[in-house]
N, CA and C atoms as a LAMMPS dump frame, in Angstrom:
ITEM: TIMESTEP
0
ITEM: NUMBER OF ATOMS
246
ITEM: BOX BOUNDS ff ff ff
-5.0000000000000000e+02 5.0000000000000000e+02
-5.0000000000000000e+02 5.0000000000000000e+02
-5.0000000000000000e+02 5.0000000000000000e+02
ITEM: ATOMS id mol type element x y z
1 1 1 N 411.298 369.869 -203.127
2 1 2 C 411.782 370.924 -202.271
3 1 3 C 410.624 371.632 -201.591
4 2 1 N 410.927 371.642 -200.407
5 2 2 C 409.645 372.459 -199.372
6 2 3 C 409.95 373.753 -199.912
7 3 1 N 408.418 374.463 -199.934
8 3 2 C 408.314 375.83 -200.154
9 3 3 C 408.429 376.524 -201.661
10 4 1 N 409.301 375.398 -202.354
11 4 2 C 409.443 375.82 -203.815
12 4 3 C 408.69 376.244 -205.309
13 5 1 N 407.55 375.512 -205.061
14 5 2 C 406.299 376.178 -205.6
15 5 3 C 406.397 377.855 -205.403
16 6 1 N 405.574 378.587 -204.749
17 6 2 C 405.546 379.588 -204.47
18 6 3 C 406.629 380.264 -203.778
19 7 1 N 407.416 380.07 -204.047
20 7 2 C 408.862 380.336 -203.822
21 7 3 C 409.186 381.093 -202.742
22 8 1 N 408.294 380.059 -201.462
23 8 2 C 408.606 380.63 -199.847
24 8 3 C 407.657 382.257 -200.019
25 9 1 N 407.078 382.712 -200.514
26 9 2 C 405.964 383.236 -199.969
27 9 3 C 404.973 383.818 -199.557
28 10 1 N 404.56 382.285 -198.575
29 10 2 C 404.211 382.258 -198.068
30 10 3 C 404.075 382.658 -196.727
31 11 1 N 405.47 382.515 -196.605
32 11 2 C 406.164 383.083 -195.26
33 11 3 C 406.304 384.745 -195.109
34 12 1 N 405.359 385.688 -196.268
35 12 2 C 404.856 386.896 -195.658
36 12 3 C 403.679 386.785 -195.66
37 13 1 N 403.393 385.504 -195.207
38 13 2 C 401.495 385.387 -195.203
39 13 3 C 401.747 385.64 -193.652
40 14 1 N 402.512 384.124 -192.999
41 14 2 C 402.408 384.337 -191.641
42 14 3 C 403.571 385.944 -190.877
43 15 1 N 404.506 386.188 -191.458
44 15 2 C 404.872 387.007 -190.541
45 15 3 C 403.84 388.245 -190.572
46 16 1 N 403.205 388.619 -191.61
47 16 2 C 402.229 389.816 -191.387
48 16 3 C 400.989 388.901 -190.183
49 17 1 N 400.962 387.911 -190.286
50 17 2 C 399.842 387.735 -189.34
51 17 3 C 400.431 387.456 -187.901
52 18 1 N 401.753 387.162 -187.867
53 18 2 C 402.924 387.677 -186.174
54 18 3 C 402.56 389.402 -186.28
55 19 1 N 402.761 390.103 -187.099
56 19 2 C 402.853 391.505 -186.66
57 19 3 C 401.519 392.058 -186.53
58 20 1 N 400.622 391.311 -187.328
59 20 2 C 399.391 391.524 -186.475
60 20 3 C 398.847 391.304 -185.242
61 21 1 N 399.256 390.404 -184.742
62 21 2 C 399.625 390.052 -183.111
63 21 3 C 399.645 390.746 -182.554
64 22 1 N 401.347 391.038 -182.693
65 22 2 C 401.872 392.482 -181.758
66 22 3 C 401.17 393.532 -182.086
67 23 1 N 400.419 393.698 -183.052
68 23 2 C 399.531 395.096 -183.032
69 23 3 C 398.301 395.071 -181.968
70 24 1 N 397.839 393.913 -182.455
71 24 2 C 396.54 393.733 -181.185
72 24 3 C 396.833 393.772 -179.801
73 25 1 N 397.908 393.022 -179.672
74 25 2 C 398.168 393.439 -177.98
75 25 3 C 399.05 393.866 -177.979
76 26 1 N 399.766 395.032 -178.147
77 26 2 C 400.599 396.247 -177.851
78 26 3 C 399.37 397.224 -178.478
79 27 1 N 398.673 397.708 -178.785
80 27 2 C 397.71 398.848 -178.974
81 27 3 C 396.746 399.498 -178.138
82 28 1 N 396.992 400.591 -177.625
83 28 2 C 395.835 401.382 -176.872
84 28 3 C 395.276 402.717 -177.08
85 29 1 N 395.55 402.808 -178.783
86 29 2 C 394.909 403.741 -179.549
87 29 3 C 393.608 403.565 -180.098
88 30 1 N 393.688 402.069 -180.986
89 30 2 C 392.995 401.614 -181.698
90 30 3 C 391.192 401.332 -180.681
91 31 1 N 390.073 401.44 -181.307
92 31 2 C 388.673 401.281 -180.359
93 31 3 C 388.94 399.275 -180.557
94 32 1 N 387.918 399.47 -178.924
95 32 2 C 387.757 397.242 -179.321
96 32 3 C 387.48 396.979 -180.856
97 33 1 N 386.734 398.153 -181.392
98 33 2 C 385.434 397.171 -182.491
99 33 3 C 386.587 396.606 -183.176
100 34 1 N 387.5 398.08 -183.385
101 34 2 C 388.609 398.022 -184.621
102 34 3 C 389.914 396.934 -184.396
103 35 1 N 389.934 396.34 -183.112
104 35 2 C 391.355 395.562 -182.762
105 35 3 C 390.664 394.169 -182.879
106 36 1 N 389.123 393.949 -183.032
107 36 2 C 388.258 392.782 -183.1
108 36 3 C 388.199 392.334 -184.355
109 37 1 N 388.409 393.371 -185.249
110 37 2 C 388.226 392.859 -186.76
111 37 3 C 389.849 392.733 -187.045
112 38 1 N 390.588 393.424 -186.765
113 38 2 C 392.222 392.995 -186.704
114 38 3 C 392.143 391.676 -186.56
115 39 1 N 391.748 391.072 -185.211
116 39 2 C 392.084 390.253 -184.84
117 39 3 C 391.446 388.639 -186.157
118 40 1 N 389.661 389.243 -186.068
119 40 2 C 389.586 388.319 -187.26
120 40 3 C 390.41 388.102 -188.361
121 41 1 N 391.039 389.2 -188.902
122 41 2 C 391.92 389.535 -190.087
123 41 3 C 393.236 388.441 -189.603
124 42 1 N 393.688 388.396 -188.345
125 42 2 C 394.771 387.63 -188.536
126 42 3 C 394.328 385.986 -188.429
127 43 1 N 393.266 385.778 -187.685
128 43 2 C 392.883 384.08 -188.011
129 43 3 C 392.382 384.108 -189.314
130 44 1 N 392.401 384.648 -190.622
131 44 2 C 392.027 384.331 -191.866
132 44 3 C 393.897 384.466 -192.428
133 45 1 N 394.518 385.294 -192.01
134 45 2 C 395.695 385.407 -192.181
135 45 3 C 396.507 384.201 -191.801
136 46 1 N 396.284 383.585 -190.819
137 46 2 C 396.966 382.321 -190.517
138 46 3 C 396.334 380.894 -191.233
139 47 1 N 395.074 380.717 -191.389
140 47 2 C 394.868 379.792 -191.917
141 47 3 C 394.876 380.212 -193.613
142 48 1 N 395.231 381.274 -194.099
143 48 2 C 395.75 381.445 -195.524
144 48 3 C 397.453 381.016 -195.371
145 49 1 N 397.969 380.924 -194.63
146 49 2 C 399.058 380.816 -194.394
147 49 3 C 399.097 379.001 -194.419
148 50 1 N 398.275 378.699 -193.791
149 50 2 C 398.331 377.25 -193.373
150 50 3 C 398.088 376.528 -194.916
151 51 1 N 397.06 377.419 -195.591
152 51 2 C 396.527 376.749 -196.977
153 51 3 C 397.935 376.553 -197.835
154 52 1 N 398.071 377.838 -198.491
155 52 2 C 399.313 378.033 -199.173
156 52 3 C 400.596 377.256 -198.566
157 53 1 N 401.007 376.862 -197.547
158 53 2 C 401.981 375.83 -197.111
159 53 3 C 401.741 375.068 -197.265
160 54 1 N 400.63 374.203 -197.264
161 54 2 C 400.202 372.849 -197.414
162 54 3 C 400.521 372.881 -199.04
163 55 1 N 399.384 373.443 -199.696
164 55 2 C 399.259 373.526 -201.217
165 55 3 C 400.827 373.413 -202.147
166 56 1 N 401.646 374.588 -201.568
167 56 2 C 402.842 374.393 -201.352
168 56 3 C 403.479 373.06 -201.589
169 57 1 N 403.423 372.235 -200.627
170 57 2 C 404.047 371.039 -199.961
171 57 3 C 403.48 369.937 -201.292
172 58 1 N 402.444 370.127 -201.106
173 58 2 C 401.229 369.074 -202.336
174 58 3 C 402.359 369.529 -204.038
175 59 1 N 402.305 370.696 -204.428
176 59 2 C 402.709 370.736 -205.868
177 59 3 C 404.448 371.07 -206.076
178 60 1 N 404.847 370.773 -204.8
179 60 2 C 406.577 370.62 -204.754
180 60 3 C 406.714 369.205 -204.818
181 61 1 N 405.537 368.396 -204.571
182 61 2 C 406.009 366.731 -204.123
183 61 3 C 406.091 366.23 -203.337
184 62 1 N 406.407 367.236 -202.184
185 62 2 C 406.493 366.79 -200.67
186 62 3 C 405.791 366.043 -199.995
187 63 1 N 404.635 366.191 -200.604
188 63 2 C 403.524 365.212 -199.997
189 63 3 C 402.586 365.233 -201.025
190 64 1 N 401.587 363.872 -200.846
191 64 2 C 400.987 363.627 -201.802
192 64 3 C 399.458 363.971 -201.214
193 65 1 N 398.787 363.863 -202.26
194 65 2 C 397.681 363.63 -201.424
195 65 3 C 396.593 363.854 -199.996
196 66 1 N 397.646 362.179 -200.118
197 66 2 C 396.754 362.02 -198.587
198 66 3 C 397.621 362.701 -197.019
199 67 1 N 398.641 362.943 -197.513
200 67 2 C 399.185 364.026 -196.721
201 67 3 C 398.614 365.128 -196.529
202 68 1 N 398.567 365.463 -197.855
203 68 2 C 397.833 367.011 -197.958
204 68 3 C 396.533 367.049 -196.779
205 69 1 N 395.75 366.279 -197.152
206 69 2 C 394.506 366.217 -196.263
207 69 3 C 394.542 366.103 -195.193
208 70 1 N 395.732 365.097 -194.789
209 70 2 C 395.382 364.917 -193.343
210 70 3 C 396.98 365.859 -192.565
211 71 1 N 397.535 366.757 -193.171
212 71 2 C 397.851 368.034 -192.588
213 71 3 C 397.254 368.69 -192.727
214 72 1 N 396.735 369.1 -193.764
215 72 2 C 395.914 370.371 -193.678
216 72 3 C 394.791 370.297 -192.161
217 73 1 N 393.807 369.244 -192.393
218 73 2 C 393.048 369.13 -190.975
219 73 3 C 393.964 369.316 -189.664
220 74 1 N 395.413 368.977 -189.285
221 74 2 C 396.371 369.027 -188.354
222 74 3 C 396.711 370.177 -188.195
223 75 1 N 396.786 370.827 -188.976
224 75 2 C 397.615 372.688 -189.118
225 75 3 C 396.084 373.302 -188.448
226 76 1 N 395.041 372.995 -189.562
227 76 2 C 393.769 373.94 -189.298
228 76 3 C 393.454 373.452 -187.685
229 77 1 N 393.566 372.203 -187.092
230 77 2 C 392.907 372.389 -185.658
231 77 3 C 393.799 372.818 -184.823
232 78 1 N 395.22 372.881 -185.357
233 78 2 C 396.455 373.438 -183.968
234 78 3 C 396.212 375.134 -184.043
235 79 1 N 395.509 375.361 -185.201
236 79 2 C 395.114 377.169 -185.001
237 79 3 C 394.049 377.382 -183.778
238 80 1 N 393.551 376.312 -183.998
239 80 2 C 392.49 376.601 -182.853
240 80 3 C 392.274 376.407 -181.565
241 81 1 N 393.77 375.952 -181.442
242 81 2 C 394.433 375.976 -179.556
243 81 3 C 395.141 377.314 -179.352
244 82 1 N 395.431 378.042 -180.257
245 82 2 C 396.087 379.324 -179.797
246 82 3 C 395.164 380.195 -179.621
């Protein structure tokens, strides 16, 4: 079963890192320095997100292995087109 390990979540890994989003660009309180380290905060937030889903996937059964590896590399480089 997907997600069943950690019993789905994971899935407040990524929605806090969606509402970190909308914080960064809807904000015109916050200084650059402070919406710059936000912003780092949510690419560690998404690829913790990406880990724990995979890892996930690996100790539910879903995938073995060599899945694991070669999604994990697939998840981690599609972060880095957004």
């Amino acid at each position: 079963m997907s997600g069943g390990h950690f019993d789905y979540a994971q899935g407040y890994i990524h929605r806090i890192a969606d509402e970190l989003e909308h914080v960064i660009f809807h904000n015109d309180e916050l200084s650059a320095e402070t919406l710059a380290q936000f912003k780092t905060g949510q690419i560690f937030l998404q690829k913790a997100y990406v880990y724990a889903q995979r890892i996930d996937w690996l100790l539910s059964g879903d995938d073995g292995e060599d899945n694991f590896h070669q999604r994990l590399k697939q998840d981690l480089e599609n972060l880095k087109c957004e």
